[in-house]
Structures are given as C-alpha cells and as structure tokens.
C-alpha positions as CSV (number, residue, x, y, z in Angstrom):
1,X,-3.4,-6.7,-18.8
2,X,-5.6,-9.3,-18.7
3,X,-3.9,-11.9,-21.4
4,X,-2.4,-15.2,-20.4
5,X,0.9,-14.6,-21.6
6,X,1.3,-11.4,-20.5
7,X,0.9,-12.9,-16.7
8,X,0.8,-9.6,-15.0
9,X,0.9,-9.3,-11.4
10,X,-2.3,-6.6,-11.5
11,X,-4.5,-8.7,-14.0
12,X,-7.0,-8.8,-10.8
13,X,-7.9,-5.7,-11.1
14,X,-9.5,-6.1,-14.1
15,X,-12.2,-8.9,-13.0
16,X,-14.2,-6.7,-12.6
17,X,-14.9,-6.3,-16.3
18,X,-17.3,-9.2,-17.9
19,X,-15.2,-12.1,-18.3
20,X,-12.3,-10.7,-17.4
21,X,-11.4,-13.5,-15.1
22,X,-12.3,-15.7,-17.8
23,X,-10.2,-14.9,-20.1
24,X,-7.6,-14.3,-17.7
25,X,-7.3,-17.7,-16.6
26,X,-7.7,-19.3,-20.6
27,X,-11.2,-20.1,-19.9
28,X,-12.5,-17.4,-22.3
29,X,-11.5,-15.1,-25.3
30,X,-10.0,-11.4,-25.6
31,X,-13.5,-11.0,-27.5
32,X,-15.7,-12.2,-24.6
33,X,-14.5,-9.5,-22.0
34,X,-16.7,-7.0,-21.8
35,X,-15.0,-3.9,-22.8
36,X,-15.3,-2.6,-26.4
37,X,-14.7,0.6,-28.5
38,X,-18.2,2.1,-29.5
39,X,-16.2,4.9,-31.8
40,X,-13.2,7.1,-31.6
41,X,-14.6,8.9,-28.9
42,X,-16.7,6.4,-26.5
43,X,-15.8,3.2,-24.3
44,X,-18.3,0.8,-23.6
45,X,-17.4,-1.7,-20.5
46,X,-19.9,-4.4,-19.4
47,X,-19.4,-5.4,-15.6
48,X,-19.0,-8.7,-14.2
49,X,-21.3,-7.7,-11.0
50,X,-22.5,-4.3,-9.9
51,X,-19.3,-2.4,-8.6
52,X,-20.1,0.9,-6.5
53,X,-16.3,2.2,-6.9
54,X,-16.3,1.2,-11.0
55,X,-15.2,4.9,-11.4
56,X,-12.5,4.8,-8.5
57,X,-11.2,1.8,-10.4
58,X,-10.6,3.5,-13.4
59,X,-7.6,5.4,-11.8
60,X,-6.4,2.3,-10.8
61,X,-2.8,2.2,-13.4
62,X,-3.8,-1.0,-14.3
63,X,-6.6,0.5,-16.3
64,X,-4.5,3.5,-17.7
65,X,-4.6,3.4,-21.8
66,X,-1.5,2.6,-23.8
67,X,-1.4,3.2,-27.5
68,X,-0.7,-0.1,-29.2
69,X,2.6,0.6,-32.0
70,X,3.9,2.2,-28.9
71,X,3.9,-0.5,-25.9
72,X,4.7,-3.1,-28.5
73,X,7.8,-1.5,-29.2
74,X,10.8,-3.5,-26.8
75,X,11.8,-0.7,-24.2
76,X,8.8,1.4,-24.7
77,X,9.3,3.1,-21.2
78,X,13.2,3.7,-21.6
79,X,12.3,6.8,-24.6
80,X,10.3,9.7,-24.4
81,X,9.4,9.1,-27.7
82,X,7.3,6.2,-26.9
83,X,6.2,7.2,-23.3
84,X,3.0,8.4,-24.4
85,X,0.7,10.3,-21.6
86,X,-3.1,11.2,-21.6
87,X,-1.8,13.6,-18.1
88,X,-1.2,16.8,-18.1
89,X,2.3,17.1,-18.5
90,X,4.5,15.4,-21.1
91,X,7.8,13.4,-21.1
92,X,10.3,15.4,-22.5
93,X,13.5,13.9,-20.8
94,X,14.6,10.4,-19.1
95,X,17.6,10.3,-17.4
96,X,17.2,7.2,-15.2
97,X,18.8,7.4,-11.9
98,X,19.3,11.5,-12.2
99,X,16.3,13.1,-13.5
100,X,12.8,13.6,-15.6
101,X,12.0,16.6,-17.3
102,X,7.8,17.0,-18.2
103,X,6.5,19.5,-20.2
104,X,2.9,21.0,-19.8
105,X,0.7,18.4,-22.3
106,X,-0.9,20.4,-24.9
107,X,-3.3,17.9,-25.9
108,X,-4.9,17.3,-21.9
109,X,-8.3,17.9,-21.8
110,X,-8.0,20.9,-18.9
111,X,-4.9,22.1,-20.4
112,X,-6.0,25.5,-19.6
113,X,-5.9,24.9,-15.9
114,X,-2.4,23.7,-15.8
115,X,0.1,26.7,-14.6
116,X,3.4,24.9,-14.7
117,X,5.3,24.8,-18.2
118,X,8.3,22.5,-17.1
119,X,8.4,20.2,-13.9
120,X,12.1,18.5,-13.2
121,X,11.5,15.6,-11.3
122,X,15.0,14.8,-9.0
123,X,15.9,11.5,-8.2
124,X,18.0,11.7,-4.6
125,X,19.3,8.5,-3.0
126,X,19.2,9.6,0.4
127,X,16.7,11.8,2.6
128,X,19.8,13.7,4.4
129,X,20.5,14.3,1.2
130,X,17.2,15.4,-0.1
131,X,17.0,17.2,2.9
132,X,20.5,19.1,2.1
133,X,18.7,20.0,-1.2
134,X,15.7,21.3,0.4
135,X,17.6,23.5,2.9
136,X,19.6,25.5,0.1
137,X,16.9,25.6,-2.2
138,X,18.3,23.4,-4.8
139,X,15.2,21.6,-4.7
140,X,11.2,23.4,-4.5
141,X,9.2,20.3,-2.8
142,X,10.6,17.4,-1.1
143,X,8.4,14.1,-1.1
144,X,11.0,11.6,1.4
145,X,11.4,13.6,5.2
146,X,14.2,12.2,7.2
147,X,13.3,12.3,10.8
148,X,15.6,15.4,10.9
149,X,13.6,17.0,8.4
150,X,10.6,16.4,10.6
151,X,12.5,17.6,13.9
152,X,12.8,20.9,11.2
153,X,10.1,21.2,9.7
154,X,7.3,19.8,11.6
155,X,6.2,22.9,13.1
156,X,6.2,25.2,9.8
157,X,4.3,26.3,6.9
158,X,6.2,23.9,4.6
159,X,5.1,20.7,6.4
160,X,2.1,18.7,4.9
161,X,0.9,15.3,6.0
162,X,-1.8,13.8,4.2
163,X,-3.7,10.3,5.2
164,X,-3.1,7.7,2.4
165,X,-5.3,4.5,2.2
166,X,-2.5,2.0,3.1
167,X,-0.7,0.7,6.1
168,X,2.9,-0.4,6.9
169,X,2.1,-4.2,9.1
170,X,4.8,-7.5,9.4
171,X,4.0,-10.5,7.6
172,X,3.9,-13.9,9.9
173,X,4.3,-16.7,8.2
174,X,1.6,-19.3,8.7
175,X,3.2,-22.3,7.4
176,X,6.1,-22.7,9.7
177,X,6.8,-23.1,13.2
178,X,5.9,-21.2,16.1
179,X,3.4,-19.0,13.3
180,X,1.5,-21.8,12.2
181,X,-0.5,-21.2,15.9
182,X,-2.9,-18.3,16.0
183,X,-2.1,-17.7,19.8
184,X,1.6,-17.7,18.7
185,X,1.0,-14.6,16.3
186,X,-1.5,-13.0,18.8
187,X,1.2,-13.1,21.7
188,X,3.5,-11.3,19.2
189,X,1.1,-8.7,17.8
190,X,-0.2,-7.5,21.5
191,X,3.3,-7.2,23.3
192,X,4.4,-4.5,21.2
193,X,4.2,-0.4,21.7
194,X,3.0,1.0,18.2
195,X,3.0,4.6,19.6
196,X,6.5,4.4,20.9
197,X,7.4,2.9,17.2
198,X,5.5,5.8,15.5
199,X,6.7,8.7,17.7
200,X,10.2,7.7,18.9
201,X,11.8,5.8,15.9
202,X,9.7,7.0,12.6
203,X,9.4,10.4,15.0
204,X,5.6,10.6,12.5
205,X,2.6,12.0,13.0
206,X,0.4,8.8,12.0
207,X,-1.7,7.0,14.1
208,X,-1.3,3.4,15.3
209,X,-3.4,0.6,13.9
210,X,-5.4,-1.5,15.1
211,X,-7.6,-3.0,12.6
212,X,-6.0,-3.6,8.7
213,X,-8.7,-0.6,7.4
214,X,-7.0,2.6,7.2
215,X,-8.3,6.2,8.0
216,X,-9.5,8.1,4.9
217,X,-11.8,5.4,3.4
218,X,-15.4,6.5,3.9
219,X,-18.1,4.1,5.5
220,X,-20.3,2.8,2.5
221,X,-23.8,3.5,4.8
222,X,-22.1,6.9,7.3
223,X,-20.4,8.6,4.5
224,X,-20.0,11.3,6.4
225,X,-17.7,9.3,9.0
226,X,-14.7,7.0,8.4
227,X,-14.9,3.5,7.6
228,X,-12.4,2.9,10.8
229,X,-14.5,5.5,12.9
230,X,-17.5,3.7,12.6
231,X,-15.8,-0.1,12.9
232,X,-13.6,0.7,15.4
233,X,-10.0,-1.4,16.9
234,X,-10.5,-4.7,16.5
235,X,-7.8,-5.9,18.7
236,X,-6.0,-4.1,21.5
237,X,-2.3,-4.3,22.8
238,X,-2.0,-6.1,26.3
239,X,1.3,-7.6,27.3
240,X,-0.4,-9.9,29.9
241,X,-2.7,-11.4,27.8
242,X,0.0,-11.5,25.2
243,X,1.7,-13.9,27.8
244,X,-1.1,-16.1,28.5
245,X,-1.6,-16.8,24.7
246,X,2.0,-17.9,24.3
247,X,2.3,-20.2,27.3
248,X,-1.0,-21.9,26.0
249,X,0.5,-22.3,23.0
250,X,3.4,-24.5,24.9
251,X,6.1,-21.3,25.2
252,X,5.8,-19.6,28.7
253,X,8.1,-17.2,29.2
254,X,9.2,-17.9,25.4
255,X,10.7,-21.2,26.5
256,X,10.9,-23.9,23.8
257,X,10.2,-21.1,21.2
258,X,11.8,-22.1,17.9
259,X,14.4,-19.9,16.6
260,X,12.6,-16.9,15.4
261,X,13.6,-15.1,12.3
262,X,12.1,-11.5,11.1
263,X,13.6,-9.8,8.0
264,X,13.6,-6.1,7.2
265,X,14.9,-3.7,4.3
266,X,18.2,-2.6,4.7
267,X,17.0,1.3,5.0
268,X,18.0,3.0,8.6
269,X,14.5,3.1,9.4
270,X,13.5,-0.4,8.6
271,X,16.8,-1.5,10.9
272,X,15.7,0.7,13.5
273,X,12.1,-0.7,13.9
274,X,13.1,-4.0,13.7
275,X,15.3,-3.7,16.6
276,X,12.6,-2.0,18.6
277,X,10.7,-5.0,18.0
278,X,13.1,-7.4,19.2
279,X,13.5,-5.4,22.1
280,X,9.8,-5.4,22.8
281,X,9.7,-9.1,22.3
282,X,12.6,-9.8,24.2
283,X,11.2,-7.9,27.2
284,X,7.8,-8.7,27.3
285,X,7.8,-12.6,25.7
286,X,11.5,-13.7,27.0
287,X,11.7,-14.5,23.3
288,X,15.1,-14.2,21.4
289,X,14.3,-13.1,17.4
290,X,17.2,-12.6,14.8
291,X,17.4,-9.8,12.4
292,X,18.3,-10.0,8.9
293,X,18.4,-7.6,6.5
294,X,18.1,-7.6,2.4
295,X,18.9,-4.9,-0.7
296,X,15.3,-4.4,-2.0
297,X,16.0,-6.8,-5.3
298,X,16.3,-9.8,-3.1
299,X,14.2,-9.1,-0.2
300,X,10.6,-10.0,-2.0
301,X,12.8,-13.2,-3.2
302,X,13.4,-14.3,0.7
303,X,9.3,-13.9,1.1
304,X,8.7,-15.8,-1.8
305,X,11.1,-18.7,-1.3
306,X,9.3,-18.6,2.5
307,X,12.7,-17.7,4.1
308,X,11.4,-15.9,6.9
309,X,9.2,-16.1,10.1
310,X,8.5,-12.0,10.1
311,X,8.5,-9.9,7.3
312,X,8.2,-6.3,6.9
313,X,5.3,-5.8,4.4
314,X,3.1,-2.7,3.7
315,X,0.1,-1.6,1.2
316,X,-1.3,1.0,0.1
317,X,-4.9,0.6,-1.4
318,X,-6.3,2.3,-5.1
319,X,-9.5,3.1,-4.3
320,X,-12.0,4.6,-1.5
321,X,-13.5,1.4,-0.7
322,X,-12.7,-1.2,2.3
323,X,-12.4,-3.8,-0.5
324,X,-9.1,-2.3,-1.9
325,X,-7.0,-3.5,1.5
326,X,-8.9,-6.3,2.2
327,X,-8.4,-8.4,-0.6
328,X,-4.7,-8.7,-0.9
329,X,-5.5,-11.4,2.0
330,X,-8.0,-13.5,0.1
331,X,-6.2,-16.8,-0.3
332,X,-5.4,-16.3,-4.2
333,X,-3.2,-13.2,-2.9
334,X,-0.9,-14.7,0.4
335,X,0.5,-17.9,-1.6
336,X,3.7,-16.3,-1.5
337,X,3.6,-14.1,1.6
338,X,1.2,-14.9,5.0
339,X,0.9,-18.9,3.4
340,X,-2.6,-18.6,5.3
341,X,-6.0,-18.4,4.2
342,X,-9.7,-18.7,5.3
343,X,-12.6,-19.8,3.5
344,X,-15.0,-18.3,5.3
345,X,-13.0,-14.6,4.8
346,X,-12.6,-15.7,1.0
347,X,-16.5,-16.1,0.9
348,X,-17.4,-13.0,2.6
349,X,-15.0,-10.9,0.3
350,X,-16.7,-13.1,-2.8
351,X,-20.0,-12.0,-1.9
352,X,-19.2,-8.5,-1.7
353,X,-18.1,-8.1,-5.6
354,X,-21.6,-9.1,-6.5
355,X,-24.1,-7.4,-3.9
356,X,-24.7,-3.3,-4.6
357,X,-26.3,-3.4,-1.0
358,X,-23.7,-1.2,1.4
359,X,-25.3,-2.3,4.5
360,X,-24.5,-5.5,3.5
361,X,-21.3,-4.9,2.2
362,X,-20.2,-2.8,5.4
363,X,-21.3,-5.9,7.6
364,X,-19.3,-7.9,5.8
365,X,-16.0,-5.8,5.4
366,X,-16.2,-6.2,9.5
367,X,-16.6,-9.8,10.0
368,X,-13.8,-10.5,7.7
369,X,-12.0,-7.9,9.7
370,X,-12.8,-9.6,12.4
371,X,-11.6,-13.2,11.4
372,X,-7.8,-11.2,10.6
373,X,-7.9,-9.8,14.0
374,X,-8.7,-13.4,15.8
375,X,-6.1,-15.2,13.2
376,X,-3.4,-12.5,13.2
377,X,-2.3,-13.8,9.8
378,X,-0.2,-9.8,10.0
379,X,0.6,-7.8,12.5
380,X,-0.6,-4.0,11.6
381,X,1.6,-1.6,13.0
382,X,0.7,1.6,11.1
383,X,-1.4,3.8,9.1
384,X,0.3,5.9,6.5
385,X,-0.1,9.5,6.7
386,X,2.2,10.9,3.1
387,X,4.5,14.1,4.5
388,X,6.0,16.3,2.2
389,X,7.9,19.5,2.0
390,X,7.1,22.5,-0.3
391,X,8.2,26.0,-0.4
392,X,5.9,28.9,1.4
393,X,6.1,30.4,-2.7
394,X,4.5,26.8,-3.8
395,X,1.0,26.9,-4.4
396,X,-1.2,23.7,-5.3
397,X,0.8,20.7,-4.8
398,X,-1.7,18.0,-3.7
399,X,-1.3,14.2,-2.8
400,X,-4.4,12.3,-3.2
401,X,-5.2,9.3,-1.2
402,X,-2.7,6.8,-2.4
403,X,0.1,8.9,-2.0
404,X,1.1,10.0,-5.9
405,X,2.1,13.7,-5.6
406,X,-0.1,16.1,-8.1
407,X,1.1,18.6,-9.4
408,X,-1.7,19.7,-12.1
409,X,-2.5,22.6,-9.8
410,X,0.6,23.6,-8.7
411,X,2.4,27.3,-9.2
412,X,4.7,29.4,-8.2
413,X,3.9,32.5,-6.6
C-alpha cells in the first residue's frame, strides 16, 4: 500500500504506522515502517503518534492482508483461485456483471458461528428491477430501494435503515469564478430546502445536515451521546441572509453572476436533485445554473480536469472517529476536487494525529468544523442512513457503520 510505485490512492491510511509517510513519499525504506512479523502467528506495528481508533483502523481495506504469490499474479481479483479471504465465506464463483457465489470459509476463526453454507450475491442494474426481484422472491435481501420500494415497504417488517458514517454534499469549486468568494458559496448553501430534498425527491428517512460530522460517530469525552449531538448545526438555512451574502459579493438578485455550471451522475435520482437545486436557486438567488450530466467513468475525470462549478460528491468515513470525514478536506486531499484549502484547518487536523487528549481532540474537531461552515468550501446536503430489504424468514443480516452488508450472522428461518 504504502510503496512509491504502487501510488495508491489509500496509502494515507497507512501514516499512521511509523514511517509510513516516510517511506511513502521515498524519504524512507520498506524496512523503516514500523510494522514487522514477530512469528507466524504475531504482528508487531509501531505507531507514528498515539492513535485512539488504531483498532478501528484495522478494518479499514486498506489494511486487509493479501498473500504475496497471489496479488502478484496479473488479474489476481478476476479468479477465485487467487481471491484469497481471511472472512468467513469463500469465493467459489465470479461471474462479473451477473453474479458471485461464496462458500462458508472453513478456515475462519468463528467458523462455528457462521449458519449460511452458500451466499449468491446478484448483480441488478436497476432498482425497479431489483425491486421486481424482491417482489416475486427471486431475490432474499435487497441492498438498492427505489423510492417505490420505499412507498412499499417503508412501513413493514422487511424495511431496515441503518445510520452510516458518511454524507452525500456538492463540491464548489474554489478556484473559479463566482466560488472563489466565500459569501458566493454561503448564498448557495443557505437558499436551499434539504428536507424537501430528502423527503420529496430521495422520498428517505435521513436527516438533513448541517455540519460535515455525521450521526453515529460517538463524542471522544460524552460517549454516551453523538459526536453531532453534542456539537450541534454549525450553519442554518436562511434564504434572506443567503441574499444579503450574494449581493455583497457584487450579485444582487443574481445579477452579473457568471454562468454557473453543476454536474451530476446520470442516475434518475442524481437528475432529479439537481434539478430541485436549480429550482431552489433560481427562486430564491434569481440565479440561472446549467445541468450536465456524466456516465460514472467520466464523471470523476470532469472534477479532476476542474470542469465544473458544482459537483455532486459524497463520503462515507472507515472509522468511529470525527477524524475519518474530516480529513478528506485537509489540503493534501481537495487538489483535484474543492481546489481550496486552509492552513489553519490543516494544523488543527495535524495536531490531532499526535495528541491522545479527547478533550483536546473534540475541541479541535469543532473549530475546524467551524472554519468549513464559515468557508463553505461543500455544501452538505445529507446524512446517509443505509436501507435495505430482507425477508420476514431472514434472520441476522447486519450493516455496520459504513454501509458493507454482513452476513456472518445471517440464517434462514
């Protein structure tokens, strides 16, 4: 993960580890990181700083094991052969685009508390489709609920919705004109209705947001209350206001505003929401915005190359600790997305990956909450909540707090 060459997009993760950063960046060997095999059974790892959430981290992917002959073979993931797991189920089939078929693991260390023998994971283009498959049984659990599904469903024992640590929000980018004003991105972020968004075109039960936080991450000093609960909204929606920001910033009533650009997904729902918005914005700024949408493969291009004024964006954190969705806007991480940064948010984050104090840490996470809400590099829209369907005769199926769907427990009554 961590080699040069390799140049993978998650080698941050692993900074954590002694020199891991070091190495990362050529100024240091594979040898100096602090992470060595003691004997067959027993991992030593050295940290960089103290790191409360060291455990969390482990179930990051990024520090999943691979066994060597096999990830060095070209198209290791393609085979089952070579698609080694330490889970508790197996790979026994790979049909991409159609299905894969896991077998209960043997070898897993709580083998004896796994019920399932074969799990078929579908793969279904659409939700009205999936939903189709759900309807006449063709298909036990259903992770992708059309808002049909959810008119359905909503109100039965097959419904789940579990918080996940992440949060859809729209990318503004700093470096070009109007966003490269603070008041400009405020205006925007305060004239729109995140409840109408929520409940009317994702028809969801998640809540709106109003800090970049989400709900399910405990506070470091309360932990028996949320980390959200305890800081609170950081910034409020207020049309007016939203109108005195923008004339200060030389547009009132959206006059003279530049032509304004946001681009989306091509799904249904990311069409949808990004038409609401322009309606919103149209309405309450007088500001005109164009829509333009992208297949997924070339979408992430369009943020890279800059090509955009709004972007849909999203996140979803990998461990129970504020840290985990507040540093993706450090200014080593929004290069090639927000094109903004802050020194003084940059420091505060810096601080808090060598200080074991949670008082400290907690007072920190908030100011540099606090310098997003004033800058409005984003615009939040949404926490995730993770829905899924399963069968009254489905026992067990979990979804822990970044959304992956768990099905070591899971059995059939």
């Amino acid at each position: 993960m961590l080699d040069p060459e390799v140049a993978s997009g998650a080698a941050f993760y692993l900074y954590y580890l002694k020199n891991g950063k070091a190495y990362n960046e050529k100024k240091a060997s594979a040898d100096d990181v602090g992470v060595k095999a003691i004997d067959d059974t027993t991992l030593e790892v050295t940290l960089e700083n103290p790191t409360p959430y060291f455990l969390e981290l482990l179930c990051v992917t990024a520090y999943y094991p691979v066994r060597k002959d096999a990830v060095e073979k070209e198209g290791w993931t393609k085979s089952p052969e070579t698609y080694l797991t330490t889970g508790p189920f197996m790979l026994t089939e790979l049909r991409p685009k159609e299905k894969y078929v896991l077998k209960k693991n043997p070898n897993y260390l709580e083998a004896d508390k796994v019920k399932l023998e074969t799990l078929e994971i579908v793969f279904i283009e659409s939700n009205e489709a999936e939903l189709a498959a759900y309807t006449n049984d063709e298909i036990q659990v259903s992770d992708n609920i059309s808002p049909e599904g959810m008119k359905q469903y909503q109100n039965t024992p097959d419904f789940y919705s579990i918080p996940r640590i992440g949060m859809q929000y729209f990318d503004f980018n700093a470096s070009k004109k109007p966003f490269d004003d603070a008041r400009v991105r405020k205006a925007f972020s305060m004239s729109i209705n995140r409840d109408q968004i929520i409940k009317s075109i994702i028809q969801s039960v998640e809540k709106p947001a109003f800090g970049m936080v989400p709900y399910g991450i405990p506070h470091g000093v309360q932990k028996d209350k949320e980390y959200r609960d305890v800081v609170g909204n950081l910034f409020s929606e207020n049309v007016d206001e939203a109108k005195k920001l923008l004339a200060e910033a030389g547009y009132l009533d959206g006059k003279g505003m530049p032509e304004v650009t946001l681009i989306v997904m091509a799904s249904q729902s990311d069409k949808d929401i990004a038409q609401a918005f322009q309606s919103m914005w149209k309405q309450n700024l007088g500001v005109d915005v164009t829509i333009k949408t992208f297949e997924s493969k070339v979408y992430w291009d369009e943020i890279d190359n800059g090509d955009f004024n709004i972007a849909s964006d999203g996140w979803t954190g990998d461990y129970p600790d504020p840290m985990t969705n507040l540093d993706i806007f450090e200014g080593v991480n929004t290069a090639d997305d927000l094109r903004w940064n802050s020194a003084e948010y940059d420091r505060l984050l810096e601080e808090n990956r060598k200080i074991s104090d949670q008082a400290k840490r907690m007072e920190n996470f908030a100011k540099a909450e606090k310098i997003l809400a004033d800058e409005m590099p984003l615009m939040p829209v949404r926490f995730f909540e993770d829905q899924f369907l399963a069968k009254p005769n489905v026992k067990g199926v979990l979804k822990n707090y970044i959304g992956h769907t768990i099905f070591e427990y899971a059995y059939v009554e």
